[in-house]
C-alpha positions as CSV (number, residue, x, y, z in Angstrom):
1,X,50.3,98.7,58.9
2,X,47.3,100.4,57.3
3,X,44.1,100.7,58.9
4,X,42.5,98.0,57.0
5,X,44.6,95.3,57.3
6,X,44.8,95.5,60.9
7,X,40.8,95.0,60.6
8,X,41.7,91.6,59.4
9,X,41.7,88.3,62.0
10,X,45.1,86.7,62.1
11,X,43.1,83.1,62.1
12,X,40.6,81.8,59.4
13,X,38.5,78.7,59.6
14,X,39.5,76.7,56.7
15,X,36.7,74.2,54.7
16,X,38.0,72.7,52.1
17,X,37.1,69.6,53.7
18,X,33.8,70.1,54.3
19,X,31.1,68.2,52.6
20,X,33.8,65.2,51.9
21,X,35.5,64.5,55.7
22,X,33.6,67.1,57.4
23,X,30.0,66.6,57.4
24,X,27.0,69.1,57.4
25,X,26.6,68.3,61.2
26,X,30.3,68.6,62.1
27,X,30.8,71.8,60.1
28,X,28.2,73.4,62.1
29,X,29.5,72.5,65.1
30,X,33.3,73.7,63.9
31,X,31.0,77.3,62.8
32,X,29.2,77.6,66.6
33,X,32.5,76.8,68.3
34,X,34.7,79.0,66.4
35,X,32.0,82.3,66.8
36,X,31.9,81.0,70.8
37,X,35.7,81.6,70.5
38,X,35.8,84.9,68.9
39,X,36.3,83.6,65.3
40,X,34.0,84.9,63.2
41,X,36.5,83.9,59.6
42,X,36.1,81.5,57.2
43,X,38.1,80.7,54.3
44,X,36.5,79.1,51.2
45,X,36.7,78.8,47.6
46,X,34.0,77.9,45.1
47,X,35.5,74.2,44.2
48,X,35.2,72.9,48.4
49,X,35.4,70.2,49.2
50,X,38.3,69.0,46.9
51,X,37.2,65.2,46.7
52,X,36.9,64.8,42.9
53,X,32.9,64.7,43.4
54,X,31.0,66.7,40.9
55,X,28.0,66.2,43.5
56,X,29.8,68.2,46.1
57,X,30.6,71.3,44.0
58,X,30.7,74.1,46.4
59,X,29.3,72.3,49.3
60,X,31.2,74.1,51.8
61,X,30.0,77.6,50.4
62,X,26.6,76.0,50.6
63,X,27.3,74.9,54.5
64,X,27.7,78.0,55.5
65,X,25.2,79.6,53.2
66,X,22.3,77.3,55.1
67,X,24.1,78.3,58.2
68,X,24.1,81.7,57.4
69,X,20.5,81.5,56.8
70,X,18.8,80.4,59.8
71,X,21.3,82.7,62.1
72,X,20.6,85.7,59.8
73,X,22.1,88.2,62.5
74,X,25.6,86.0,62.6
75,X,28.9,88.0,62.3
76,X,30.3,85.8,60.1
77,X,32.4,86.7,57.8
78,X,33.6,84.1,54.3
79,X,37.0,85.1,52.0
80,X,35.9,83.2,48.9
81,X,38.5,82.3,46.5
82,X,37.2,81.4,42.4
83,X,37.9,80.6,39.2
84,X,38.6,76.7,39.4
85,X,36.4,74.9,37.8
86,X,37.3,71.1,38.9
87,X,37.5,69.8,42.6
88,X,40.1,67.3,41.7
89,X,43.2,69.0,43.2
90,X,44.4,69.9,39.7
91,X,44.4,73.9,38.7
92,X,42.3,73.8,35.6
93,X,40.4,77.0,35.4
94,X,38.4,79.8,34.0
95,X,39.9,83.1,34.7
96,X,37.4,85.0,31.7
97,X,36.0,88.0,33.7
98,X,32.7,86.7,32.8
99,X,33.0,84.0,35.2
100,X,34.5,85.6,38.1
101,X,32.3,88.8,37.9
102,X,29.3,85.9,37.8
103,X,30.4,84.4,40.9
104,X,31.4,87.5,42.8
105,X,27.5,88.6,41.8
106,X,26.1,84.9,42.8
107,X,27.8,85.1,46.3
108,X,27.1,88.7,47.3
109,X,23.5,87.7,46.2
110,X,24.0,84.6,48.4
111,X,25.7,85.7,51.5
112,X,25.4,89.5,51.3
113,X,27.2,91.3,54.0
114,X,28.8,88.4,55.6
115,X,31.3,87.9,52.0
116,X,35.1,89.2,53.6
117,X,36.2,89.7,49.8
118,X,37.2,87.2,46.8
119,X,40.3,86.1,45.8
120,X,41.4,84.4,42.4
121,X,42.1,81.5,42.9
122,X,45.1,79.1,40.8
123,X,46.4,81.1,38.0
124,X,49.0,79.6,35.4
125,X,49.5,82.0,33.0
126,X,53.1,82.8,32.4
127,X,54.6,86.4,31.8
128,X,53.4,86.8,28.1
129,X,50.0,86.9,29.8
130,X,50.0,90.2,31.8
131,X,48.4,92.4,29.8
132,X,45.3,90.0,29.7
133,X,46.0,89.7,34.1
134,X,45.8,93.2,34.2
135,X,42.8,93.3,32.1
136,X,41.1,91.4,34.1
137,X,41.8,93.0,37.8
138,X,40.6,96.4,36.1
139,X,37.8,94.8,35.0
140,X,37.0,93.5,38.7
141,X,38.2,95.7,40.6
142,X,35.5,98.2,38.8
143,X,32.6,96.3,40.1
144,X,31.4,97.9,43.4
145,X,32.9,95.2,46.1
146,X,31.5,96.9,48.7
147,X,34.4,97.4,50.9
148,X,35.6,93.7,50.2
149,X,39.3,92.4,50.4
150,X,40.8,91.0,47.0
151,X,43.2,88.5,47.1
152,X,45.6,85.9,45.1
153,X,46.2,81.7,45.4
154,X,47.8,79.0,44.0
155,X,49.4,82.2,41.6
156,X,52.1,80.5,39.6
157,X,53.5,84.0,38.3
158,X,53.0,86.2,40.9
159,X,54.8,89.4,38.9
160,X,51.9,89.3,36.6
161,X,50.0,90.8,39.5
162,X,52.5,93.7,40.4
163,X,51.4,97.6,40.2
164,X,51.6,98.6,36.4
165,X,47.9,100.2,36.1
166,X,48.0,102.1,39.3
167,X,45.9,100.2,41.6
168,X,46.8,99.4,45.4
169,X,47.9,96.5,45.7
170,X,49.1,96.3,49.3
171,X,45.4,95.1,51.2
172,X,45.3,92.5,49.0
173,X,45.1,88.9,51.2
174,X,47.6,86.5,49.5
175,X,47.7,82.9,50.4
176,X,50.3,80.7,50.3
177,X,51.1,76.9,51.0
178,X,53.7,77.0,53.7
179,X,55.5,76.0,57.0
180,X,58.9,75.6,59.0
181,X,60.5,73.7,56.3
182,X,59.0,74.8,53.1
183,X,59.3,78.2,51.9
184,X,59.3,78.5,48.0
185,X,56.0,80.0,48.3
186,X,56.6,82.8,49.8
187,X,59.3,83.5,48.6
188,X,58.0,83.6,45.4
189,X,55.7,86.6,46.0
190,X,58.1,88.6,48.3
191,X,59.9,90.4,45.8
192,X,56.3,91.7,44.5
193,X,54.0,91.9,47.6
194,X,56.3,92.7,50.3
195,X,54.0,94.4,53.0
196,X,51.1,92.1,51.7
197,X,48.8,90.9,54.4
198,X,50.4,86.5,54.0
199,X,48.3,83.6,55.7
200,X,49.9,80.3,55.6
201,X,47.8,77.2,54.8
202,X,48.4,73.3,54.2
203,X,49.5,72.8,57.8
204,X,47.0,70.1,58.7
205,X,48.3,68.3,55.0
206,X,51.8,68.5,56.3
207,X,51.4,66.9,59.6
208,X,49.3,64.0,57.9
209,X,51.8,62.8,55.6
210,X,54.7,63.0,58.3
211,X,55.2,59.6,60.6
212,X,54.4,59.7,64.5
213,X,55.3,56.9,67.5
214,X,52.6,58.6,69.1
215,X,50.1,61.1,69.5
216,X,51.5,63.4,71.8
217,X,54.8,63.7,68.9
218,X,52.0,65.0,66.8
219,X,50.3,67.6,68.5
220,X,54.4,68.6,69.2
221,X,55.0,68.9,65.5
222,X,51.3,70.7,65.1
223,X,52.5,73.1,67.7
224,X,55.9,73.8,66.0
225,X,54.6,74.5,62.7
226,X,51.4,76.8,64.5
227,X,55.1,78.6,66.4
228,X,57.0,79.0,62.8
229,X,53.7,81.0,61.3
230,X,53.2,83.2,64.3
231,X,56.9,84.2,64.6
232,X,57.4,84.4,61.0
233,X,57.5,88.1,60.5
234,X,56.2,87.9,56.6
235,X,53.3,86.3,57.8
236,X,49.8,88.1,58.9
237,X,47.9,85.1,60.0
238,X,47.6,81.4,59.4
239,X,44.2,79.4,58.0
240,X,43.3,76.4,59.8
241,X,41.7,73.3,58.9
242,X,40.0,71.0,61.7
243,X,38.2,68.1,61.4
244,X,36.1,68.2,64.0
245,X,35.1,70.8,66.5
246,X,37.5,68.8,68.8
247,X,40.6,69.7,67.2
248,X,39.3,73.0,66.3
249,X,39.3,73.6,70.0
250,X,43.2,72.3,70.4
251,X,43.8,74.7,67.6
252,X,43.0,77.6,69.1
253,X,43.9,77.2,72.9
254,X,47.1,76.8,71.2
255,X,47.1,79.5,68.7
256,X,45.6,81.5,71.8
257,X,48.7,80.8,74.0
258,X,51.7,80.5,71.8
């Protein structure tokens, strides 16, 4: 493992709830308790909260940013994923490097040193669109990011992204939706990515929509899934997403301990 990744946390605080079921007050709360813990990593994306409220476009970014402002000295540090355009759920986009190299420039301005890196975020183009993929990561990649991790999402073709105009790609963060009993995801980027730095995600999601007798059955199947990304070998780290500072606490005595 190269020296940068292992500079990478193995947890990041996820928001993409915040400013629809995570409130200003509560999202503060999750930020304090996490740097009391020793987790200074947040994982955001430009469309957060995804409610389907134009009012709350980029709320979460704007959370921490007002966070951020009155705790100037804070070693917090955001991965910012971009290029949707809609906080519906759906994966319509804007992947013209005028965009993203706008809102890389917007959010450096914004957060300065405490931006981890940027990540493009849901990308449908098929195979017959790689020269115009590759376009574009030489295109950012020759902005100055200051040190800062790239990354992929929600990337449909993931070959598109693989080595043909000699740039490393093996720092790059990639995301995927995943857990003990899904793994297409993955899978899907393997081939192309295989010593990638991986963080699962959607863990919370998948517990919500499973049924539970009781409580203590869900914090069992909670467990098991925070068990399967930890043992997983292709997996650097997982991103979490509490509601409350209360579960963010069960979270990580448990990501702590396991």
């Amino acid at each position: 493992m190269n020296s940068k990744k292992t500079s990478l946390p193995n947890l990041m605080i996820g928001t993409a709830s915040w400013g629809s079921k995570v409130s200003k007050q509560e999202a503060f709360k999750i930020i304090e308790k996490s740097l009391e813990n020793d987790y200074f990593t947040f994982d955001s994306a430009t469309n957060y909260p995804i409610n389907g409220n134009p009012q709350s476009w980029n709320m979460a970014l704007r959370y921490l940013h007002e966070w951020i402002t009155t705790n100037p000295n804070s070693l917090i540090k955001i991965f910012i994923k971009m290029g949707a355009v809609r906080n519906d759920g759906s994966s319509q986009n804007n992947l013209s490097t005028e965009f993203l190299k706008f809102q890389m420039d917007f959010w450096n301005q914004k957060l300065g040193k405490n931006v981890l890196g940027f990540g493009i975020h849901w990308d449908n183009r098929s195979a017959e669109h790689k020269t115009d993929v590759e376009n574009m990561i030489e295109a950012l990649l020759s902005t100055d990011l200051k040190n800062q991790y790239f990354g992929i999402s929600g990337i449909k073709y993931p070959q598109n992204y693989t080595n043909n105009i000699g740039i490393d790609f093996s720092n790059w963060i990639i995301q995927v939706k995943n857990n003990s009993t899904e793994q297409v995801s993955i899978n899907s980027y393997l081939p192309h990515f295989p010593s990638n730095p991986y963080f699962a995600y959607g863990i919370s999601a998948r517990i919500k929509n499973r049924n539970f007798e009781t409580k203590e059955e869900k914090n069992l199947a909670y467990e098991s899934e925070l068990i399967h990304i930890k043992e997983n070998l292709n997996y650097f780290g997982c991103i979490i997403g509490p509601s409350d500072s209360e579960q963010l606490l069960q979270t990580l005595r448990l990501w702590k301990t396991k």
